[in-house]
C-alpha positions in Angstrom: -1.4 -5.5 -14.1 2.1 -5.3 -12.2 1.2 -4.5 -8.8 -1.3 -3.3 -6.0 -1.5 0.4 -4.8 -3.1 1.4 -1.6 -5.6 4.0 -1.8 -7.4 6.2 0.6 -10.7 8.8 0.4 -10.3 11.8 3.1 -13.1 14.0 4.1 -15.9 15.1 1.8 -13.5 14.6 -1.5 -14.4 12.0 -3.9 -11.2 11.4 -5.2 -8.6 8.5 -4.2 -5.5 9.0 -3.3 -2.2 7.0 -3.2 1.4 7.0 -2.3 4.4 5.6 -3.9 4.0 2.0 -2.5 3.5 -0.7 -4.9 3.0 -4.4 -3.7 2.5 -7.7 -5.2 -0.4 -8.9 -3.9 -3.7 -7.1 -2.9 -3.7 -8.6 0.4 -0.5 -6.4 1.0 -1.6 -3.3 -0.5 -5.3 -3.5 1.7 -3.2 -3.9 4.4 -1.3 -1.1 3.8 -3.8 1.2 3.2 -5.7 0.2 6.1 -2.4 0.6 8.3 -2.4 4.3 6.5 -6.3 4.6 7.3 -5.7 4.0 11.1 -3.2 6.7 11.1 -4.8 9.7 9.6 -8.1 11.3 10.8 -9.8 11.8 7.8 -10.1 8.7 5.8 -13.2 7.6 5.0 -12.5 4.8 2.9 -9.3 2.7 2.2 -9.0 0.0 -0.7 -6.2 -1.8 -2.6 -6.1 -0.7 -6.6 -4.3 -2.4 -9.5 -1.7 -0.6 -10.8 0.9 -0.9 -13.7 4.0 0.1 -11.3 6.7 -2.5 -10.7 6.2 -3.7 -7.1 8.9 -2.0 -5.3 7.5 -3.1 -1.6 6.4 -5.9 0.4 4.5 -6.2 3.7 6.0 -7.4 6.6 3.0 -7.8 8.9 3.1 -4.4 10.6 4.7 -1.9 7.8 5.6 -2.0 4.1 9.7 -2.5 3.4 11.3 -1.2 0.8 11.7 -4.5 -1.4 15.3 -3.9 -1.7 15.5 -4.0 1.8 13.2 -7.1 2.5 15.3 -9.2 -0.1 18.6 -8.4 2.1 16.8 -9.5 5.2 15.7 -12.7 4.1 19.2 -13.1 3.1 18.2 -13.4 -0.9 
């Protein structure tokens, strides 16, 4: 496994659903999808998923950065 995904369930479907985010730890990716959870109406359910992406984002607390962009701001 490379990297987390987060994942939602909308409505009556069944089936999960992700975006293009990819983090390194499942803490980040819950996080994520529970940040993505609070914004649309119709999730049900939210969850972090393994995933054999590269990670290509981190979470700052409040929102996922682009990991390019969060090793400039930490001055890496």
């Amino acid at each position: 496994m490379s990297s987390f995904k987060p994942q939602v369930m909308v409505s009556n479907d069944t089936k999960w659903y992700d975006n293009a985010l990819r983090f390194a730890t499942q803490y980040e990716a819950e996080a994520a999808a529970r940040d993505l959870a609070g914004r649309w109406t119709a999730v049900r359910k939210h969850r972090a998923a393994p995933s054999e992406d590269p990670v290509n984002s981190q979470w700052d607390g409040r929102r996922a950065v682009p990991l390019e962009l969060a090793k400039h701001d930490n001055g890496k």
